[in-house]
C-alpha positions in Angstrom: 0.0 0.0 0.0 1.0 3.7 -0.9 2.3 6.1 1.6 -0.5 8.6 1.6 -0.7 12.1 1.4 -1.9 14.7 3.7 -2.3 19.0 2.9 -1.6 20.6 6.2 -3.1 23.9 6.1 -2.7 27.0 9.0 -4.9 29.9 7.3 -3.9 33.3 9.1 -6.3 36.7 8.7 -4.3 37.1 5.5 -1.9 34.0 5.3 -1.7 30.4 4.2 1.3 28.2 5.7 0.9 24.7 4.4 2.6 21.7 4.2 2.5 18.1 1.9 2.9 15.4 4.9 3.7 11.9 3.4 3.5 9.4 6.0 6.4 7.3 4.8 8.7 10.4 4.4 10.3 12.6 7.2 10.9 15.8 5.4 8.1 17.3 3.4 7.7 17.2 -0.3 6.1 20.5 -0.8 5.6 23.4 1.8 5.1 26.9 2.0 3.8 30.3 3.0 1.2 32.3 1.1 1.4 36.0 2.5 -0.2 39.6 2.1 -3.6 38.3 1.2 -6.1 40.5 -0.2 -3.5 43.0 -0.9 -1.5 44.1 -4.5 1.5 42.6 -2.7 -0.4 38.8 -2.4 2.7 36.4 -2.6 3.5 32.6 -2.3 6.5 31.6 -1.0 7.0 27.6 -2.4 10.2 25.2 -1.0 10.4 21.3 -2.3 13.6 19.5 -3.4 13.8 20.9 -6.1 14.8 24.4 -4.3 12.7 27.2 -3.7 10.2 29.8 -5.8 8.2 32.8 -5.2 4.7 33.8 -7.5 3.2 36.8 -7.1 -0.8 36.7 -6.8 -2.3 40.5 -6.3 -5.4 41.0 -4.7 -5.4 37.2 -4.1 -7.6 36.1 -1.2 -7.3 32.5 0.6 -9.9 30.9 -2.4 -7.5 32.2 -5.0 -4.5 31.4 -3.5 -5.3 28.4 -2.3 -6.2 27.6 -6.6 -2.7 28.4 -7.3 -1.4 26.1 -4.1 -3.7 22.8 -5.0 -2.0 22.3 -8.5 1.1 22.0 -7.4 0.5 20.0 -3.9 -1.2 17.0 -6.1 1.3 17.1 -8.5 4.0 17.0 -5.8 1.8 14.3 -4.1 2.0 12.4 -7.5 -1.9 12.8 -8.1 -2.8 11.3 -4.9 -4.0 13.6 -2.0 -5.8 11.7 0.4 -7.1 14.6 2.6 -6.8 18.1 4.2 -5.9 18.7 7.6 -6.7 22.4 9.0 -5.2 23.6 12.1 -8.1 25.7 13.8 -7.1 27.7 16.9 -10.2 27.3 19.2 -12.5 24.7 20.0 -13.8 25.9 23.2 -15.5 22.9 24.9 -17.5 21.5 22.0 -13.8 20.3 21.0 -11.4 17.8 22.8 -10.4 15.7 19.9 -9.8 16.6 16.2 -12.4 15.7 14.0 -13.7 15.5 10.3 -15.2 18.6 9.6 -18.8 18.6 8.4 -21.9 21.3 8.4 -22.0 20.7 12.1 -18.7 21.2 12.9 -18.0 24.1 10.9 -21.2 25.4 12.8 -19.2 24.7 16.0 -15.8 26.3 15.1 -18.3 29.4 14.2 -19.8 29.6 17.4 -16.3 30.0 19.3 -15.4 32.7 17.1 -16.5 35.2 20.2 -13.6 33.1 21.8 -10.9 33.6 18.9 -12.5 36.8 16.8 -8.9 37.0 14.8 -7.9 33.5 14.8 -11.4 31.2 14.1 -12.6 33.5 11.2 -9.1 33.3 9.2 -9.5 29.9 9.7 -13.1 29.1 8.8 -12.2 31.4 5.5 -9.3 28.4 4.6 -11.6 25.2 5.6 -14.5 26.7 3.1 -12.1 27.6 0.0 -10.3 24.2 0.9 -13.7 22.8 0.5 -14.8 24.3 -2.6 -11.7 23.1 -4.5 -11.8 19.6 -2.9 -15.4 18.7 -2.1 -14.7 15.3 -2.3 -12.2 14.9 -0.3 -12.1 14.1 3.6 -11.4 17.5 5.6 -10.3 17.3 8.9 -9.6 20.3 12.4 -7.2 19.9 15.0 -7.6 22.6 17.5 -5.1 23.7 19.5 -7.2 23.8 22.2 -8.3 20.1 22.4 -5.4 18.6 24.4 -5.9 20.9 26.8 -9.8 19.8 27.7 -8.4 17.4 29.7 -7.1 19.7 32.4 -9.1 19.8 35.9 -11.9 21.7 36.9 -9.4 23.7 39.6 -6.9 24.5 36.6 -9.4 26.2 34.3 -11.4 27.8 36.2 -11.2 31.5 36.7 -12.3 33.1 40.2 -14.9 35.1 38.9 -18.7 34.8 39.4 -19.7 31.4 37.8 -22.1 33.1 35.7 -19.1 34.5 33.1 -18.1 30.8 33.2 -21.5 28.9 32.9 -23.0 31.4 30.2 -19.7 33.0 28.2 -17.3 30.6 28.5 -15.0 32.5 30.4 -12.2 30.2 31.5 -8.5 28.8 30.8 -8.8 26.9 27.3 -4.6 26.9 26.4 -3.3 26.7 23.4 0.0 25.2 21.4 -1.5 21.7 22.3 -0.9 19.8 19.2 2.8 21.0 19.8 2.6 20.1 23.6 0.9 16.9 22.6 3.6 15.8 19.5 6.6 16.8 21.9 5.9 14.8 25.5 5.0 11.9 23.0 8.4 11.8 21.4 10.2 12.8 24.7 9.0 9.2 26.2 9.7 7.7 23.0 13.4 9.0 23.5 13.4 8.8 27.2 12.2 4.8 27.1 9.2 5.5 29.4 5.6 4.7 28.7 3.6 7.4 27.5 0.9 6.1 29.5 2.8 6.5 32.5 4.9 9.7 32.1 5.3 12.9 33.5 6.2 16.0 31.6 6.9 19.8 32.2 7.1 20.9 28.5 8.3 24.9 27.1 7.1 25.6 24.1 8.9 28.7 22.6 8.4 30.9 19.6 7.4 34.1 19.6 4.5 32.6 21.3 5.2 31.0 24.6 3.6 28.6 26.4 4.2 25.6 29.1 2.2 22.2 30.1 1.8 20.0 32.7 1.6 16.5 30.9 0.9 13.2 32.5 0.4 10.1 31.0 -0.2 11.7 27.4 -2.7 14.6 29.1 -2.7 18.0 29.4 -3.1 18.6 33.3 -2.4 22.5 33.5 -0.8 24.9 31.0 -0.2 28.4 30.6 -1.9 30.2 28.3 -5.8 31.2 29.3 -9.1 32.2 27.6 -6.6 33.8 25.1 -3.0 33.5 24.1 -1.8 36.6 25.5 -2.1 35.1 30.1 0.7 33.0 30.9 4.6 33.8 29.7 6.7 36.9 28.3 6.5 36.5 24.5 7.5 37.9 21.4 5.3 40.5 21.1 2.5 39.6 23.9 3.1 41.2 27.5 1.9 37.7 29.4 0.8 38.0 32.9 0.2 41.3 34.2 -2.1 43.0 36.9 -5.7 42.8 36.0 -5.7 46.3 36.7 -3.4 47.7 34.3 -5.8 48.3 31.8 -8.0 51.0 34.5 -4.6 52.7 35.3 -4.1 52.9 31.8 -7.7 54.3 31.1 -7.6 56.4 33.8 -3.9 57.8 33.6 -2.8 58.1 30.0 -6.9 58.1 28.5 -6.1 55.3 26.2 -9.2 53.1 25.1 -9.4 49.5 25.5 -8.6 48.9 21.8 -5.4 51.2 22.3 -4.1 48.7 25.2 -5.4 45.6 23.7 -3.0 45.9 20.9 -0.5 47.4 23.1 -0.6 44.1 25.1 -0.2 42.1 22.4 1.7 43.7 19.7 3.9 46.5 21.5 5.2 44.4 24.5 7.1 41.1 25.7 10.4 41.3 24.6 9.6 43.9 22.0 9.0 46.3 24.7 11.2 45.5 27.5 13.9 45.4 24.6 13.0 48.4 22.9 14.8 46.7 20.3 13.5 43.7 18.9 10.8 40.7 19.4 13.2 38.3 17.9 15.3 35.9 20.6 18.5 35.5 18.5 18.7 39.5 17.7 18.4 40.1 21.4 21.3 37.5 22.1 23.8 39.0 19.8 22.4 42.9 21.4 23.4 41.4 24.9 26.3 40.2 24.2 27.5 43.8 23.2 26.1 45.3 26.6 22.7 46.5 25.3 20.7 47.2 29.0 17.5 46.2 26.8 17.9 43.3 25.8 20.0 42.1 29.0 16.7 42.8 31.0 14.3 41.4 28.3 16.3 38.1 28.6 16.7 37.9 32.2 12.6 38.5 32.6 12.3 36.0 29.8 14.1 33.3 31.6 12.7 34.1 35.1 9.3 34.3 34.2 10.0 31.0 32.6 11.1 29.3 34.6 8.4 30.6 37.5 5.8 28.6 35.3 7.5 25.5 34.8 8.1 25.6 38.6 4.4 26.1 38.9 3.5 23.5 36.3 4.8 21.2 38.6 2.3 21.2 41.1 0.2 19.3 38.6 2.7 16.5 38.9 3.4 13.3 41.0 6.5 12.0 39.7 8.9 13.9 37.2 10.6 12.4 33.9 11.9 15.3 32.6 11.9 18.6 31.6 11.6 20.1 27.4 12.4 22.7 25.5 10.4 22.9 22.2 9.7 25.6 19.8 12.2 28.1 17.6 13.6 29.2 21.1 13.2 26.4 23.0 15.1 24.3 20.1 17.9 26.9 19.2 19.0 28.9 22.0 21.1 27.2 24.5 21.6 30.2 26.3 17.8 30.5 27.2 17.4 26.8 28.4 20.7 27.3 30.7 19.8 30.3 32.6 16.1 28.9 32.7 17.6 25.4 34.0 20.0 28.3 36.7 16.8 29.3 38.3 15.0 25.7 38.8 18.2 24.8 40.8 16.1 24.1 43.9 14.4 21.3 41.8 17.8 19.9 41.0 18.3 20.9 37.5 21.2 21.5 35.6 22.7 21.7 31.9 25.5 20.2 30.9 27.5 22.9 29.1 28.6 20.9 26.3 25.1 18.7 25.3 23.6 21.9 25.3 25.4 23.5 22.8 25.1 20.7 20.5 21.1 20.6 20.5 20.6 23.4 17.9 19.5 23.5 14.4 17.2 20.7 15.0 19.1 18.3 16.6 17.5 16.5 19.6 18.9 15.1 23.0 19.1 14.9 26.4 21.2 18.0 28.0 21.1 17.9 31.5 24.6 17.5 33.6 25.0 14.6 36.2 22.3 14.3 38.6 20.3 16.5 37.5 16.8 15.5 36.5 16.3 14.6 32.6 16.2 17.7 30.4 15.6 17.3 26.5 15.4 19.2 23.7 12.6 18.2 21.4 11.7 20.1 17.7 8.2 20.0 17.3 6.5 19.1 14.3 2.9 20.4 14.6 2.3 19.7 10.9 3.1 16.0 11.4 0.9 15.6 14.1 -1.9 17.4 12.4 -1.5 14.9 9.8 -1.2 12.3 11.7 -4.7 12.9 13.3 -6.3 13.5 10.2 -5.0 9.6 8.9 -6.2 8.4 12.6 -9.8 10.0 11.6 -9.3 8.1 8.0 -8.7 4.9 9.4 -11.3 5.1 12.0 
């Protein structure tokens, strides 16, 4: 029997990343971003073997583009596409597993749009052009939610009247669980220990950040909240901060809750403590010439880190190990040892020279002599989408 095919598709308010899984193949055969939708500057970016090329598409929205994208994913896929696996960001509580997407699923990821306004309608827009080309074919969600609905009562609940939570939905969803989910799996698999009896503290690391409690395979705590923007110091997004900040704001500067909302999430983290740059490695190479920004947007970075993962861990009984996942998480050895500095009451600590090697990809264990197991895992959230979207085939 063929390998079969799978079209990973992240739709953004006005971008397409995808991805052409085969299940027999490690690397993908076709990938890509498309970019500036609905715009005269409406570009896709294409990468296969056979090296790399851009194609302009003005005014192109995700329909069109995704017409220009199709042709060349079933040719890569030798004619033989055997479905479409979307990457939707919130399921709310309808949602705790992916699922083939039908009129009554689609009316689900609709009604959480209240929950995701930015996210849910980008996405929607890339299930219903993916649709239109491919009727036929068997469409599937995975939310990034999901993983997380299997957290306790106690971990996502707010303390706020129940009434937000019983009639709005206001509560601690998560998010980054297909990437929590892909990472603990593989960190058994490397570790030797049964997935169904393993213990995880997992940082995931990008420009957005996030960390998880996982045992035996489950989300138990993470985090992220009702949004992306509660837990760590990100890229762009400020992360935890006093409720209150946003009446100070109104009432000291007169700034309107639109002003601070994207101030929150677009103006802050380690954009703003910085004053220089969201990007981790830019920041690295600024600190190492004495730049007082980015030396205190790296030191709150690391702190604030580590203060979740240290929190995470009351969501544990037993510990297997500590990972480091994401573009950060992977790549930057200097964030995972000063993170691993300030978890020394748990025991942890890297060993200089394992950690220097795990870059660029490159998994392993890095942790020094009796410390407790520390890996570093490169996600693959495209993978696992794809590989939920075969489960759903099978089944």
């Amino acid at each position: 029997m063929p390998s079969r095919n799978i079209l990973v598709i992240n739709c953004g308010s006005s971008s397409i990343k995808f991805a052409l899984v085969n299940e027999g193949q490690s690397s993908f055969p076709l990938q890509g971003l498309a970019e500036r939708l609905g715009s005269p500057e409406a570009v896709i970016h294409f990468e296969s073997t056979a090296g790399k090329e851009s194609v302009n598409v003005p005014d192109a929205d995700h329909q069109a583009a995704l017409a220009q994208i199709l042709p060349r994913v079933e040719e890569a896929a030798g004619g033989h596409l055997d479905g479409i696996g979307h990457r939707v960001v919130h399921g709310g509580e309808k949602f705790f597993a992916s699922t083939l997407l039908n009129e009554e699923t689609l009316a689900g990821i609709e009604a959480n749009i209240q929950l995701a306004p930015l996210h849910n309608p980008a996405n929607l827009s890339g299930i219903h052009a993916a649709m239109n080309l491919f009727p036929r074919l068997p469409q599937v969600g995975v939310f990034d939610t999901a993983f997380h609905q299997t957290m306790p009562e106690h971990a996502y609940r707010y303390a706020v009247p129940d009434i937000l939570y019983k009639e709005h939905g206001v509560r601690r969803y998560g998010f980054h669980g297909t990437s929590h989910r892909f990472v603990s799996k593989r960190a058994a698999e490397m570790a030797g220990v049964p997935v169904e009896n393993s213990s995880w503290l997992v940082a995931h690391l990008g420009n957005g950040c996030s960390t998880c409690a996982v045992v035996n395979g489950e989300s138990r705590d993470t985090s992220m909240g009702l949004t992306p923007l509660e837990g760590l110091v990100m890229g762009t997004r400020s992360g935890d901060i006093d409720p209150s900040l946003h009446n100070f704001l109104h009432n000291t500067l007169g700034w309107d809750l639109a002003k601070i909302d994207n101030m929150l999430n677009k103006e802050s983290g380690l954009k703003g403590l910085s004053g220089l740059s969201n990007d981790m490695r830019t920041l690295t190479e600024a600190r190492k010439q004495g730049h007082e920004g980015a030396m205190l947007a790296f030191e709150v970075f690391c702190y604030r880190l580590a203060k979740s993962l240290a929190g995470m861990a009351c969501a544990l009984d037993k510990l297997d190990g500590l990972v480091f996942t994401g573009g950060i998480g992977e790549n930057s050895a200097v964030v995972r040892a000063r993170t691993l500095d300030h978890l020394k009451l748990l025991g942890f600590k890297a060993d200089d020279e394992a950690n220097a090697r795990c870059t660029r990809g490159v998994a392993g264990e890095i942790q020094a002599v009796g410390s407790p197991r520390v890996l570093v895992v490169p996600t693959n959230e495209e993978r696992q989408i794809a590989l939920d979207a075969l489960a759903l085939l099978d089944a």
